[in-house]
VOPAZA-669852 format. One line per 5 residues: their letters; for each residue z, y, x of C-alpha. Coordinates in pm, whole numbers. Layout:
<sites>
a	Z Y X | ... .
</sites>
This chain:
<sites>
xxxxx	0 0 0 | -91 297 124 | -28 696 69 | -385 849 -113 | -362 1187 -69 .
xxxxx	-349 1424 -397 | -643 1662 -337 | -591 1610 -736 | -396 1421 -1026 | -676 1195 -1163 .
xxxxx	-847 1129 -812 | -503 1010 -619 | -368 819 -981 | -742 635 -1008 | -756 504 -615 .
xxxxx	-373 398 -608 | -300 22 -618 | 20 -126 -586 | 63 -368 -272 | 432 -553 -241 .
xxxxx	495 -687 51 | 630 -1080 26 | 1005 -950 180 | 1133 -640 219 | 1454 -543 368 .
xxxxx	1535 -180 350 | 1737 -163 696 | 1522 -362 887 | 1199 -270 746 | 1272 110 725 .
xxxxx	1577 225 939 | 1471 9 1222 | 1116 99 1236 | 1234 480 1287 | 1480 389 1486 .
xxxxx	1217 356 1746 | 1199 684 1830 | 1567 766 1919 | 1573 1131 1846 | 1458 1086 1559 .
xxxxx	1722 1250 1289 | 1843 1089 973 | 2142 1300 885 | 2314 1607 870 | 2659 1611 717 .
xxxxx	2889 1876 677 | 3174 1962 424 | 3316 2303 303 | 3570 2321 601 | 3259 2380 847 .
xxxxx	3291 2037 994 | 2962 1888 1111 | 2811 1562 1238 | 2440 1432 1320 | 2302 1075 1316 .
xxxxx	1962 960 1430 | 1751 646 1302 | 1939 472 1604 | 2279 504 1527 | 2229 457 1135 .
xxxxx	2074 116 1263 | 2337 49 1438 | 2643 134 1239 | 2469 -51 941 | 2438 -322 1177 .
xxxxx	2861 -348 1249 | 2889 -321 875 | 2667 -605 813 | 2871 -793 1051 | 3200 -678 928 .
xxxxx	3093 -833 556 | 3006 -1143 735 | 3333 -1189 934 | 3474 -1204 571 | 3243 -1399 443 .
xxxxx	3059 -1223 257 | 2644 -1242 283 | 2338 -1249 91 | 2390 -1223 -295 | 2726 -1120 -290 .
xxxxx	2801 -770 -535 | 3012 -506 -322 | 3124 -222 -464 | 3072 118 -279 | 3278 400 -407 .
xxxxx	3257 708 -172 | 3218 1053 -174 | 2940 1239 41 | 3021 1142 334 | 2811 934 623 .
xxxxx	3012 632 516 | 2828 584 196 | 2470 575 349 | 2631 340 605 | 2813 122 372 .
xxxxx	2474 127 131 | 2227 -5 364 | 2472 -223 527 | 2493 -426 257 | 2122 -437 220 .
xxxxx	2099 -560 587 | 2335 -855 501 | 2150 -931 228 | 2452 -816 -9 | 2417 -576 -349 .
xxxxx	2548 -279 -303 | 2704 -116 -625 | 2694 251 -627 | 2997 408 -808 | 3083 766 -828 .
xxxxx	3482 828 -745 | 3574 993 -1077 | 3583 623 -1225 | 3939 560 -1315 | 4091 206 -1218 .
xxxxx	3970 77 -1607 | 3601 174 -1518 | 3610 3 -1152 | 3798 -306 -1308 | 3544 -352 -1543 .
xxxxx	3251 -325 -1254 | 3421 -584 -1010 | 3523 -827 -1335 | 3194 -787 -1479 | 2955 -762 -1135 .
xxxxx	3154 -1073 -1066 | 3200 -832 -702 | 3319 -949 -400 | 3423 -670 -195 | 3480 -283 -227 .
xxxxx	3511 -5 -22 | 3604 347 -104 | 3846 609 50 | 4191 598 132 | 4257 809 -153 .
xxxxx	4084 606 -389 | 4235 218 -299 | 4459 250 -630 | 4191 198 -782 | 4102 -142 -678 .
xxxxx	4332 -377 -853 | 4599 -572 -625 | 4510 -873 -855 | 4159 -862 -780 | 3997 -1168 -602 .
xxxxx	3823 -996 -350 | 3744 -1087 -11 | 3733 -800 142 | 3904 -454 117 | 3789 -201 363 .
xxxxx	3925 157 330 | 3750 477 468 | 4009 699 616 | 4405 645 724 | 4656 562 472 .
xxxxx	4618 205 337 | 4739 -117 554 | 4822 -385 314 | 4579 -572 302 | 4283 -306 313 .
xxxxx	4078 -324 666 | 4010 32 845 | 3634 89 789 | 3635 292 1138 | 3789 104 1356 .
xxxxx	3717 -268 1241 | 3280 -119 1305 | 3418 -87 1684 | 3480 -432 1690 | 3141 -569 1564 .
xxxxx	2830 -595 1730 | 2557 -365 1703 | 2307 -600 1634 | 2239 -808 1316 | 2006 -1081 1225 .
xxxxx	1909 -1005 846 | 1851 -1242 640 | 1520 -1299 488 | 1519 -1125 134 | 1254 -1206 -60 .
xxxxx	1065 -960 -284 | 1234 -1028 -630 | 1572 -1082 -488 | 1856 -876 -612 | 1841 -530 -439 .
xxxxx	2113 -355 -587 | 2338 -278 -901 | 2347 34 -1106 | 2573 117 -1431 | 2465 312 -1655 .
xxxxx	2603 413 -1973 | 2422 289 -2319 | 2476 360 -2740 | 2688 131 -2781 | 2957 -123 -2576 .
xxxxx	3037 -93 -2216 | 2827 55 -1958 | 2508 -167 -1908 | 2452 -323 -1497 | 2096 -252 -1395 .
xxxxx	1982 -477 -1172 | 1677 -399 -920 | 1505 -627 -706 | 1407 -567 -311 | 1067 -501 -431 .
xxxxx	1181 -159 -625 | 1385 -44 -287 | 1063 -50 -142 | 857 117 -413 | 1065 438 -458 .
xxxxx	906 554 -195 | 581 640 -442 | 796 960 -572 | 904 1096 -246 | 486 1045 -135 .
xxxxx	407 1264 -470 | 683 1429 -573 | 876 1546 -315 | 546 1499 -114 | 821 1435 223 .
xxxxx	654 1398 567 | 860 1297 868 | 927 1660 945 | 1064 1759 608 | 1445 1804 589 .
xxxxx	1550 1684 225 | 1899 1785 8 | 1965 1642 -285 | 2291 1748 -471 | 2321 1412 -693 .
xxxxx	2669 1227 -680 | 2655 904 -497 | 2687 664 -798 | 2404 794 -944 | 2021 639 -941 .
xxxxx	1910 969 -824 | 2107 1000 -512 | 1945 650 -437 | 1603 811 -421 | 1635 1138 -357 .
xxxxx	1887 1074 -64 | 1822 760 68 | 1557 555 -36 | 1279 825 -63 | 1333 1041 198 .
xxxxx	1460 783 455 | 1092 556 415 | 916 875 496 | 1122 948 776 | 1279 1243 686 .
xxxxx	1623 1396 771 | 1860 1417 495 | 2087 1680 457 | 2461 1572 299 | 2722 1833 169 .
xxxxx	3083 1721 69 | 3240 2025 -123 | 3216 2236 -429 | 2971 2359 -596 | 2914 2759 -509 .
xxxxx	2596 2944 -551 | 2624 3147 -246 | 2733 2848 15 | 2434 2636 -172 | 2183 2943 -63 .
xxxxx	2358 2952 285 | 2354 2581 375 | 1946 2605 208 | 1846 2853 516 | 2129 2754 762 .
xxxxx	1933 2380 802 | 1606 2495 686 | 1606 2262 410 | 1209 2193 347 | 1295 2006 -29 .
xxxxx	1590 2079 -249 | 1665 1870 -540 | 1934 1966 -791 | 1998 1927 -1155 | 1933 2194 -1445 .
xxxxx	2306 2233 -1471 | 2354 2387 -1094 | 2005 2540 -1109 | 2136 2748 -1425 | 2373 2893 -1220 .
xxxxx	2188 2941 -893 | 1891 3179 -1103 | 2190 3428 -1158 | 2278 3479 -758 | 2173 3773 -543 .
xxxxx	1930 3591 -269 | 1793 3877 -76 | 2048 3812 222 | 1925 3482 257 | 1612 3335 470 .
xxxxx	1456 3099 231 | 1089 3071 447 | 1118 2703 527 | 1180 2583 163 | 887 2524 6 .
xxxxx	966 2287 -289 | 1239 2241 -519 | 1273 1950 -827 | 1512 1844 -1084 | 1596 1540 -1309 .
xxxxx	1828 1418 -1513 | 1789 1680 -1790 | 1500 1928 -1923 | 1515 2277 -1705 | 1394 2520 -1910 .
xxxxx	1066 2762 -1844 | 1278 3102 -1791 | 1476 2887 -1497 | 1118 2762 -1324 | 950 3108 -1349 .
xxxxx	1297 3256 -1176 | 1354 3024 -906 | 986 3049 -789 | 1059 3410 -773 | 1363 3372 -631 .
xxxxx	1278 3165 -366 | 883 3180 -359 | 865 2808 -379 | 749 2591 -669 | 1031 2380 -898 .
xxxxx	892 2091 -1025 | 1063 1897 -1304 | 1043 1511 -1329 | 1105 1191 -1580 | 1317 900 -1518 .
xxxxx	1573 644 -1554 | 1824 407 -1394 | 1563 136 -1497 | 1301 250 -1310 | 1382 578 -1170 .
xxxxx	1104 853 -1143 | 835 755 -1371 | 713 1103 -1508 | 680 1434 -1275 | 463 1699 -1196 .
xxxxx	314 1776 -888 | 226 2053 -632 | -161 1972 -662 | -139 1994 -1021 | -88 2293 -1262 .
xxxxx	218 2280 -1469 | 249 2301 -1786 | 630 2490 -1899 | 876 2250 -2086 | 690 1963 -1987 .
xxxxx	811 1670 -1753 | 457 1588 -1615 | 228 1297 -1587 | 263 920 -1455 | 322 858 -1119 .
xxxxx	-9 641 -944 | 72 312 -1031 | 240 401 -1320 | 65 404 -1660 | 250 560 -1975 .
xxxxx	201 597 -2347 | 339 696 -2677 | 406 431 -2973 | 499 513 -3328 | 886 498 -3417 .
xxxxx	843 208 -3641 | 528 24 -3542 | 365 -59 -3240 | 71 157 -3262 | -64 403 -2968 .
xxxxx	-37 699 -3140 | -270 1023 -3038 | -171 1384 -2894 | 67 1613 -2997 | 261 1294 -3235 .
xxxxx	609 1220 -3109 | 732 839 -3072 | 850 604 -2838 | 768 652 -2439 | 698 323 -2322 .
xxxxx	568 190 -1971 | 277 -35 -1862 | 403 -353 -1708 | 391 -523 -1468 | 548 -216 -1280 .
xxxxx	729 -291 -932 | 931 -2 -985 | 1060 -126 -1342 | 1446 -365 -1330 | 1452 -701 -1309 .
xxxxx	1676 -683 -1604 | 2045 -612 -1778 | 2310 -815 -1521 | 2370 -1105 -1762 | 2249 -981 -2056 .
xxxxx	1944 -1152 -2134 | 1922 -1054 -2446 | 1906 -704 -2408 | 1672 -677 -2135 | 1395 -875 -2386 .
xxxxx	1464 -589 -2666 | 1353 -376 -2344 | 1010 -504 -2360 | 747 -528 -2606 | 368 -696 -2644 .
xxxxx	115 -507 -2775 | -216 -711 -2793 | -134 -942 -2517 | 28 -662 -2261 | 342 -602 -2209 .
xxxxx	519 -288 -2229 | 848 -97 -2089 | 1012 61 -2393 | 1235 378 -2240 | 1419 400 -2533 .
xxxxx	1298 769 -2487 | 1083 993 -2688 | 835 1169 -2589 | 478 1333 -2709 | 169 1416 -2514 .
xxxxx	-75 1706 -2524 | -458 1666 -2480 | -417 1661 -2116 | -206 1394 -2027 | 128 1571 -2049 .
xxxxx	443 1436 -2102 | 689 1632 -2330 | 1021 1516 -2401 | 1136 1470 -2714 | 1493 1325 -2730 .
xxxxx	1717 961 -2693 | 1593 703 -2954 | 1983 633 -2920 | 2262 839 -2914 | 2347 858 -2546 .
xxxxx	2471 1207 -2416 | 2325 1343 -2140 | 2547 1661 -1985 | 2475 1774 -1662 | 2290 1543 -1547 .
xxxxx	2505 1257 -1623 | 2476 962 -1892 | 2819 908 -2108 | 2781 629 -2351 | 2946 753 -2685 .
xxxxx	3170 433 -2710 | 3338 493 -2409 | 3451 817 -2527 | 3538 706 -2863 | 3739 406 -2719 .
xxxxx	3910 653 -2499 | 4074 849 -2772 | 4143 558 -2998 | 4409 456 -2706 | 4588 776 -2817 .
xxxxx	4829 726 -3113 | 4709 993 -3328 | 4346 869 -3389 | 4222 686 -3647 | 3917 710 -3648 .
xxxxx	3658 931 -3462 | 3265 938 -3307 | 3130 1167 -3009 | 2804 1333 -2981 | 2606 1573 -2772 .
xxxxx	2665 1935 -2822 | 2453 2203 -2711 | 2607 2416 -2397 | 2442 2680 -2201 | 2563 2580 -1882 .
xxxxx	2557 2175 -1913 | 2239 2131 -2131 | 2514 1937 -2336 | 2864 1843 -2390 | 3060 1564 -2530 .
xxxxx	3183 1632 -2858 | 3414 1428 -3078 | 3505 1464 -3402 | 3844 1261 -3475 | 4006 1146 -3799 .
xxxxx	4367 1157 -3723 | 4656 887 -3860 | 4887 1000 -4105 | 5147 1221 -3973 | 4941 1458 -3719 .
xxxxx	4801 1728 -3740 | 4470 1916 -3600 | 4609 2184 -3366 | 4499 2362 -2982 | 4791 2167 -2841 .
xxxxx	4671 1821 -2953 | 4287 1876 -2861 | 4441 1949 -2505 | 4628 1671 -2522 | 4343 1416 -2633 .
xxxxx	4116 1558 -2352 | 4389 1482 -2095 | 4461 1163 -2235 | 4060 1086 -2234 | 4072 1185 -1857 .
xxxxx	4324 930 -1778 | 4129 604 -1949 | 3785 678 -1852 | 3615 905 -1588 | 3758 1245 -1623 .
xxxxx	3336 1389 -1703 | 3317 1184 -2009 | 3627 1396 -2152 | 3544 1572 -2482 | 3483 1915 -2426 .
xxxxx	3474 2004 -2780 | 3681 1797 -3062 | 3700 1880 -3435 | 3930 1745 -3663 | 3738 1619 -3949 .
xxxxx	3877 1375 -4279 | 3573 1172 -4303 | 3233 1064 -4071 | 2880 971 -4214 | 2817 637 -4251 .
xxxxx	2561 395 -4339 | 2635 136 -4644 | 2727 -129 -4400 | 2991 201 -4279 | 2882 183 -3949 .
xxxxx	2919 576 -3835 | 2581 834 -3831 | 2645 979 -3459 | 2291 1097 -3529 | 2344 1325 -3833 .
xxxxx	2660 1470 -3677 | 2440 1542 -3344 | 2174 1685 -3608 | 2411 1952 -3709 | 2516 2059 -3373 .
xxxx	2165 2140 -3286 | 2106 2267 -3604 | 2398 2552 -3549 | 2268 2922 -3473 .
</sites>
């Protein structure tokens, strides 16, 4: 497979043909090919206490190398689930392809998750091993049947191993495994309509496709210097910060700290960041900062994902900054799908056109029928697709309800909807479900509702999206309270901090309404829809 340049859309989407290789392991077929050339830089991290530190190719090969051998002197190998909770910090790219050079599944998991979320994970992932940050170790269960504990940072000695010094003590050579192209890759959660959140499991085979966006999206060289802002337990941060940028040789920049719209503009010119990626959410904020103090020459492309950023936000950022932002279209399933281009006009509001190699189309809500321009239904995806899941871990079921055959070929169903124009354009049109999608990240409904029916006072109650200018969208609940409470500023204060403490602390209900009844269907199960209906239908 090979990179066709896009001189235009329809000629570089026509000549593209997918070619898989028969293995494919992402540290020995990527970080050890650039590893070659041992200046060669593959990150820059810093933090908001103006601490810095710089790793080539080499020494990512061979820290992920001691790692690998570190999961092996506990016996853990190829197959195995291991749970990587970090923050940004070097240890998480090191931990992450680590595990891909044993062979081993990493699972990604942002370090919000209370010890309920990361239970579930290990329980459910079946995992075998975690590692996460001194500061975060609670979190593991003492019960849980793991074989190895390894802690980032000072603090933990009972039975947790020292991720810094136990990688002295390895060697810094490895021999991988072979991995095969449709063996397990690595484990995402994501949160769905209903239930707990969902595993999505990807094969070696997408690990090496994701490189396809970062060719013709974030069109990264081997010179280019690439930030992305996405938390590490996110799909995103997978190819925008590792995956993508690391197959085209690129350096990655990695920033632990707050957000702040000034320091964001500072660290932008202080590394000469070539391709920024952020979400709506931040860019919101950064449109409304005074650049002019600020040399912005080397940045030359900015995207987003995750949620819709409005026209007013492109046109000011490209004046801002005199680069484009493009927006782009995807999911944990298959990750970027849908973008727009720099060698293609853009169209405001809308989220693009297929990658090459990916083909995309609209079917009617109730029917599976192509339907024609400008009529909004169900976006759905041309298999087969190398970038596309292997499935739902262990849930069988579900992944077939994820597919559909029309006239013999089979079809991805996003469980998005979307509409085209004459031209090929993507617009998106909303969830088919009732998923809630605020800044950037995906919180199942259940899991909020679940939260607050822990608390003593609730009854009964159902979240939905609510429309913020800041987040895109909020969670908001309304709750039917037990007899003998009452709907008052003290209690909504005390259901969000009681939400915080049994699921991540995002997923918290910004908003909550006390309400005596919810719509329901006949069969009574609750109309999230029609309350979500009326949000968006407030002034």
């Amino acid at each position: 497979m090979r990179r066709v340049p896009m001189a235009d859309y329809e000629g570089a989407h026509g000549a593209f043909e997918w070619v898989i290789p028969d293995t494919f392991n992402f540290a020995a077929d990527v970080v050890d090919i650039w590893a070659e050339d041992p200046d060669r830089l593959a990150l820059v991290w810093c933090d908001d206490q103006g601490h810095e530190e710089r790793y080539t190719y080499g020494d990512m090969a061979r820290l992920t190398s001691q790692f690998a051998n570190l999961l092996a002197s506990q016996g853990v190998g190829k197959g195995d689930r291991v749970i990587v909770m970090l923050p940004r910090i070097a240890a998480w790219q090191i931990a992450t392809v680590g595990c891909l050079r044993a062979g081993a599944v990493p699972i990604p998991c942002v370090t919000m998750l209370t010890e309920g979320d990361v239970t579930y994970r290990i329980d459910d992932a079946e995992a075998v091993a975690a590692v996460t940050t001194a500061e975060n170790t609670h979190k593991i269960a003492s019960d849980a049947e793991l074989k190895a504990r390894i802690s980032v940072g000072v603090g933990r000695s009972d039975g947790w191993i020292d991720f810094g010094t136990a990688l002295t003590q390895q060697s810094d050579t490895f021999a991988a495994p072979r991995i095969e192209a449709e063996d397990p890759g690595i484990l995402y959660y994501t949160s769905g309509s209903t239930g707990k959140p969902k595993g999505v499991l990807h094969s070696a085979r997408a690990l090496f496709t994701w490189r396809v966006s970062a060719w013709y999206w974030l069109t990264l060289t081997d010179t280019d210097v690439m930030w992305c802002t996405a938390d590490t337990g996110w799909s995103k941060a997978g190819t925008s910060i590792l995956f993508g940028p690391w197959s085209t040789g690129s350096a990655v920049l990695f920033y632990d700290g707050p957000f702040d719209p000034g320091r964001r503009f500072g660290l932008l010119e202080k590394y000469g960041v070539t391709v920024f990626c952020a979400a709506a959410t931040e860019l919101r904020q950064l449109i409304l900062e005074d650049v002019s103090r600020f040399d912005l020459e080397n940045l030359r492309l900015t995207v987003s994902a995750g949620e819709s950023v409005n026209p007013d936000v492109v046109i000011r950022w490209q004046e801002m900054t005199g680069g484009l932002l493009l927006d782009g279209y995807g999911q944990t399933e298959t990750l970027m799908t849908v973008v727009n281009y720099p060698a293609m006009p853009v169209k405001p509001g809308s989220m693009g056109r297929p990658l090459p190699g990916t083909e995309a189309a609209i079917l009617a809500e109730d029917r599976d029928e192509f339907l024609p321009p400008d009529r909004p239904g169900r976006l759905v995806i041309k298999c087969p697709n190398p970038q596309i899941m292997l499935g739902y871990w262990k849930d069988p079921a579900q992944t077939r309800k994820s597919r559909t055959i029309i006239d013999g070929t089979e079809w991805f169903v996003t469980g998005d909807t979307a509409y085209r124009d004459d031209d090929g354009y993507l617009f998106y049109d909303g969830r088919d479900d009732d998923v809630i999608n605020s800044a950037g990240y995906r919180i199942g409904p259940m899991e909020v509702e679940n939260a607050l029916m822990e608390h003593r006072s609730v009854m009964e109650c159902a979240a939905v999206g609510s429309p913020d200018k800041t987040r895109g969208e909020v969670v908001k609940a309304f709750v039917i309270l037990n007899d003998g409470f009452a709907g008052s500023d003290e209690l909504i204060k005390e259901l969000q901090d009681f939400a915080k403490t049994v699921t991540a602390p995002y997923k918290y209900p910004r908003k909550i309404a006390f309400v005596t009844e919810l719509p329901k269907t006949v069969t009574g199960k609750i109309q999230r829809r029609k309350l979500r209906d009326r949000e968006f239908a407030k002034p």
